[in-house]
VMD Tcl script that draws the C-alpha trace (Angstrom):
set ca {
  {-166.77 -106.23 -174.62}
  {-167.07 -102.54 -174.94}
  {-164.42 -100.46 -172.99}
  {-166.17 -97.25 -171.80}
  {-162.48 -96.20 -170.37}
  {-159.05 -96.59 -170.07}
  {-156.78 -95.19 -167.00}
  {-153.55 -96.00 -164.91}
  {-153.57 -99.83 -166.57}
  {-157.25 -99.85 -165.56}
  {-159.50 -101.51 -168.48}
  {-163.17 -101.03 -167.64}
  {-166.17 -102.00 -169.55}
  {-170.03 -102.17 -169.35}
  {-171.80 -104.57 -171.53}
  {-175.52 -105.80 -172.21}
  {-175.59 -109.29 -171.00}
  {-178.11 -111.92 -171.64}
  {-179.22 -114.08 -168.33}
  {-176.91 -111.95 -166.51}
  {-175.83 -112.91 -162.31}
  {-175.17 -109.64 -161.59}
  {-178.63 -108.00 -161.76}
  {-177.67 -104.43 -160.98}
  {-176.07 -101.68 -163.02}
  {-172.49 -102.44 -163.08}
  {-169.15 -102.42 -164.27}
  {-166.58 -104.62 -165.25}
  {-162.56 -103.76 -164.73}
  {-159.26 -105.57 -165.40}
  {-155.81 -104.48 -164.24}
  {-152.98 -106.40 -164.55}
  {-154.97 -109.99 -165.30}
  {-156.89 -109.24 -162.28}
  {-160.81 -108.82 -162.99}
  {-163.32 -107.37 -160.89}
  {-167.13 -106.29 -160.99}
  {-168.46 -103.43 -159.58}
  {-172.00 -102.25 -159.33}
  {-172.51 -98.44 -159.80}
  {-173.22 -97.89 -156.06}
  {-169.66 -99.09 -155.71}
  {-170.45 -102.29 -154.09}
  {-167.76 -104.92 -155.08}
  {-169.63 -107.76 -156.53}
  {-167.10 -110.11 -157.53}
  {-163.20 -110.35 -158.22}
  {-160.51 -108.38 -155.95}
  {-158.21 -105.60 -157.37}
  {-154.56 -104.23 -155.44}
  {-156.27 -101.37 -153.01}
  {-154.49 -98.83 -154.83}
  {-156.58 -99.14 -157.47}
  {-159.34 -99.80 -156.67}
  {-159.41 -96.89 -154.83}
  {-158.80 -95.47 -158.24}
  {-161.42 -97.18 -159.49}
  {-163.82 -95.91 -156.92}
  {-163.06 -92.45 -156.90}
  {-163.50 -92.42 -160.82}
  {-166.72 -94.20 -160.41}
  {-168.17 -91.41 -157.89}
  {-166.95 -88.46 -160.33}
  {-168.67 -90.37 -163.59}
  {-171.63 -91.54 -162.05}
  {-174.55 -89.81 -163.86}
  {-172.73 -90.88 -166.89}
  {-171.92 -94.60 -165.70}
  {-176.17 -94.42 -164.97}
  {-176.76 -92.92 -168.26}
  {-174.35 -95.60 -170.07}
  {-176.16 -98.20 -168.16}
  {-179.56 -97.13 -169.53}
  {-178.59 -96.31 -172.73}
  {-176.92 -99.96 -173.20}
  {-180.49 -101.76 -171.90}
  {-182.03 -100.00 -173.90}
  {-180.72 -99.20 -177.78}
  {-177.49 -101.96 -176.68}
  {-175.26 -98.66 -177.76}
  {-172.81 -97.04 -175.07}
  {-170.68 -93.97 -175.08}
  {-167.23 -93.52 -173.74}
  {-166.62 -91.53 -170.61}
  {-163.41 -89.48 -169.25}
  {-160.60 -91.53 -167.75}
  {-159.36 -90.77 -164.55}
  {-156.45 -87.74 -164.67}
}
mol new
graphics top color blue
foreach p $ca { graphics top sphere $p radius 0.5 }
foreach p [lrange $ca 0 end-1] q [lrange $ca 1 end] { graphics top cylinder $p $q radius 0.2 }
display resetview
């Protein structure tokens, strides 16, 4: 799985995937073996993360999200994805 960032022990990734349950542009994120799914409105599909950060996670989201869009089409379309700032 691709890993578009890395912050604060935050893993995230976006991937193409085939018969997919999560129909909506979205993330994926790990932090400390927890996993959660996020789609780019920042709607919490699935998984839980410590509110800290998550809130993290959220607030990186909102300052990335053309790019997180952009990723998202780029992926669907050529299955190629491009790395984007980490959270600072």
């Amino acid at each position: 799985m691709p890993v578009i960032s890395m912050f604060y022990g935050i893993i995230v990734r976006m991937y193409k995937e085939s018969n997919s349950q999560h129909k909506l542009p979205h993330i994926h994120a790990e932090y400390n073996g927890q996993f959660i799914v996020i789609d780019l409105d920042g709607n919490v599909l699935e998984g839980d993360f410590p509110v800290k950060k998550l809130r993290m996670l959220l607030t990186w989201m909102d300052i990335h999200q053309e790019e997180l869009f952009a990723n998202w089409n780029t992926l669907i379309k050529d299955g190629e994805y491009f790395k984007i700032e980490p959270l600072r």
